[in-house]
C-alpha positions, -999 to +999 in steps of 0.1 A: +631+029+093+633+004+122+630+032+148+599+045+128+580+014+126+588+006+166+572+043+171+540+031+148+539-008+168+546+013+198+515+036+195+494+002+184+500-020+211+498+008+244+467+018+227+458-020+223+465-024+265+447+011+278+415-004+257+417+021+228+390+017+199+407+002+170+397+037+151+413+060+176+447+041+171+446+042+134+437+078+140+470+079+161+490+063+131+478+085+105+486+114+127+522+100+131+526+096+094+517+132+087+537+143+112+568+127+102+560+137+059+560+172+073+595+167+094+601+153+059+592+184+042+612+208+061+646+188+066+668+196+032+674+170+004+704+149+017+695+155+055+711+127+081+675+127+093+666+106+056+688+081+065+677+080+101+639+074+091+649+054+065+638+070+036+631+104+019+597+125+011+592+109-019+597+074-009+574+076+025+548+094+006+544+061-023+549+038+012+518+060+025+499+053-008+502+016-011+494+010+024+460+030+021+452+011-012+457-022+008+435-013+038+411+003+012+414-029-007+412-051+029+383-028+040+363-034+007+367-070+007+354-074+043+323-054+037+315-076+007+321-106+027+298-094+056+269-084+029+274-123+013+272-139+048+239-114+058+226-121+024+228-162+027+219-157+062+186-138+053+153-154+044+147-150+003+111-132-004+103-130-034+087-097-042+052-101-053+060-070-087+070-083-116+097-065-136+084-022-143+049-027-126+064-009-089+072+020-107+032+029-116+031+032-079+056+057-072+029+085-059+017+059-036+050+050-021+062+082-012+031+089+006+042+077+047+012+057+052+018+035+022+054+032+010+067-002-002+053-023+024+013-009+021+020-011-016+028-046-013-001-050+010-024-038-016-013-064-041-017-089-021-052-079-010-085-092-028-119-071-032-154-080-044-171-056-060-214-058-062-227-043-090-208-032-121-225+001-129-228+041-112-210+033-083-189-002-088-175+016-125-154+041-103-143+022-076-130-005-102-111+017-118-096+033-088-090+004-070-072-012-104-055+020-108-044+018-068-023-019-071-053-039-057-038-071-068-073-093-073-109-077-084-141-102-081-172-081-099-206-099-099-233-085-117-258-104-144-267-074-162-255-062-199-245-027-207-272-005-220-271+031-238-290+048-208-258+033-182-232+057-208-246+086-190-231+076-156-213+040-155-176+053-168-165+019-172-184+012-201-182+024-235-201+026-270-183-004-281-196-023-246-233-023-257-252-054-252-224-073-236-226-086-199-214-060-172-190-081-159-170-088-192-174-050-197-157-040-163-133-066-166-116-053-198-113-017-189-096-024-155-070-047-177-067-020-205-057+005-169-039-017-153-024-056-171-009-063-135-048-067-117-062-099-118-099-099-124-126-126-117-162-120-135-189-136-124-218-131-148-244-140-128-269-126-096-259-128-063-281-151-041-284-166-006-267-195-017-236-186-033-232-152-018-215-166+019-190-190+000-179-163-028-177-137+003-155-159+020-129-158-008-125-118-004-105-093+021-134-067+014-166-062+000-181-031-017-216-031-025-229-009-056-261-022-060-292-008-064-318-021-042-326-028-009-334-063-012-297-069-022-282-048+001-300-066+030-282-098+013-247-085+009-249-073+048-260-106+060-235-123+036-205-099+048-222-109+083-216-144+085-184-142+065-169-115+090-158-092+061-161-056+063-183-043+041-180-008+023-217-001+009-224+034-008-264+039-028-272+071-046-305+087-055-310+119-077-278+147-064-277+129-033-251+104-019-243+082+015-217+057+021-202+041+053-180+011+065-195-018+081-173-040+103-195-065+124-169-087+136-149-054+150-182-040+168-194-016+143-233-011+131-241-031+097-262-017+078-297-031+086-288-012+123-290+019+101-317+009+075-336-018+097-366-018+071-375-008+035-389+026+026-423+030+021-430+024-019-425+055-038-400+071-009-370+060-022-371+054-063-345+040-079-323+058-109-346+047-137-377+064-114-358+093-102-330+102-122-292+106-109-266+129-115-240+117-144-211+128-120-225+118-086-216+080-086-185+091-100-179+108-060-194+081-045-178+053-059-140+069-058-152+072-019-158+039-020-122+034-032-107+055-011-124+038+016-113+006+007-079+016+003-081+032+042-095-002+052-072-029+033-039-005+050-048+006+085-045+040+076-059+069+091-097+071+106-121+049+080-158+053+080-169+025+102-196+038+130-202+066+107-228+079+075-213+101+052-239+121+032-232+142+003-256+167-011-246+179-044-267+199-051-257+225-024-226+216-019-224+196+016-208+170+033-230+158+067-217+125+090-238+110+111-227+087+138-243+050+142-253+025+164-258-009+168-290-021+175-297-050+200-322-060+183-308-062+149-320-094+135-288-097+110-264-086+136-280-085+170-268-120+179-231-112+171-203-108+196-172-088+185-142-109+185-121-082+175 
């Protein structure tokens, strides 16, 4: 056995000096070993070589077993080691999911420009919403549904039976309660994991830069152009991009709006009122039940794009939707110098 293990140091120590990797020479042992059971193997019982190797086939072959369950053993114990030292020598996050909520996710992670990490951007993000009815009712749901982790919805209205028709997150059982309190317990029923803030009042001059300020993104759902002039000069001086969508009748439009990265806001596009009687509201005009149901999942969609980075969003662009025949038209946008909400703003991004 003496001559054997000289042979095995042997083979260790020249490979050691010529600069072998530790792997080849424990390749070259093992192949040594197999070599010498199969010298083993053909030598009879009783053979002068047993006593020269020291031992027979059976006796090598247990030797060769223990010593791979102690390097097994040695190699396990060293990995665990290393993982302990990486893991005390990692910064601890917490993860922002409690316990089961990831796993309503799991269509958005697999998808390459979300995964874990946009997931976890999503919770994370916060988005006002303007208006609680056509348009806001689908893009609260869809945004809830998406993992947006905080939902501010303003709106001083109460649910009435002519909203049914269109405003999806309202119910029978919603009549004659405030908008807000409405939206607020459908997106919980969705999704528990959201955190929602109602604010059951208007949105003003006064309180709209302050509340904006609070919020990643804004989406505007309202219905008029006085407040739609208001949100953009709010989402102006706050430097928040602002999604805003308005329907009328089978027709939709919706773009992004992104001051403080050089886009158009929306007074650029829309610089004054219509005439009275151009553009009449839903109680004038009519809508289309499912129409605000597009736009508003646009709006979500949009929101999602914008919050993540991902792929080509809206901003610099109109997106109108004709339902009625079936198309899609974009329209690219410019600034206007002489915007008097923007025309005074530099791009700082």
């Amino acid at each position: 056995m003496v001559w054997v293990l000289g042979i095995a140091a042997g083979i260790w120590f020249t490979g050691r000096a010529f600069g072998t990797p530790a792997h080849a020479r424990w390749l070259m042992l093992g192949l040594f070993y197999v070599a010498l059971l199969a010298l083993l193997v053909v030598v009879p019982s009783g053979h002068p070589l047993e006593r020269l190797v020291g031992g027979s086939l059976g006796e090598w072959f247990a030797m060769g077993l223990l010593a791979a369950a102690g390097f097994g053993y040695g190699h396990v114990v060293s990995r665990l080691r290393a993982r302990a030292k990486a893991g005390e020598a990692k910064p601890k996050h917490s993860s922002p999911f409690v316990d089961g909520e990831l796993d309503r996710y799991t269509r958005h992670v697999l998808l390459r420009e979300i995964g874990g990490p946009g997931q976890t951007v999503l919770k994370q993000a916060k988005v006002l919403v303007v208006g609680a009815g056509g348009l806001g009712s689908p893009a609260l749901l869809y945004l809830a549904a998406a993992g947006v982790g905080k939902l501010g919805i303003i709106d001083e209205d109460v649910v009435e039976v002519s909203n049914l028709q269109r405003q999806i997150v309202h119910s029978d059982d919603s009549l004659g309660m405030s908008k807000v309190f409405s939206a607020r317990a459908s997106v919980k029923r969705l999704n528990p994991y959201v955190e929602v803030l109602p604010y059951n009042r208007a949105l003003t001059e006064d309180i709209a830069p302050e509340l904006f300020a609070e919020y990643d993104l804004i989406l505007d759902g309202s219905d008029n152009f006085e407040t739609r002039y208001m949100v953009n000069r709010a989402a102006i001086a706050a430097q928040k991009p602002l999604i805003s969508a308005a329907i009328t009748q089978w027709e939709g439009q919706i773009s992004l709006f992104d001051v403080a990265r050089g886009t158009p806001c929306y007074r650029c596009v829309f610089p004054k009122p219509p005439a009275e009687g151009l553009a009449p509201d839903c109680a004038e005009a009519g809508v289309l039940g499912p129409l605000p149901g597009v736009m508003g999942s646009m709006m979500a969609v949009e929101a999602v794009k914008a919050l993540l980075g991902a792929g080509q969003g809206l901003e610099g662009r109109l997106l109108i939707y004709d339902a009625l025949h079936g198309e899609t038209r974009l329209i690219t946008l410019k600034r206007r110098a002489d915007c008097p909400d923007c025309g005074h703003v530099v791009r700082s991004r």
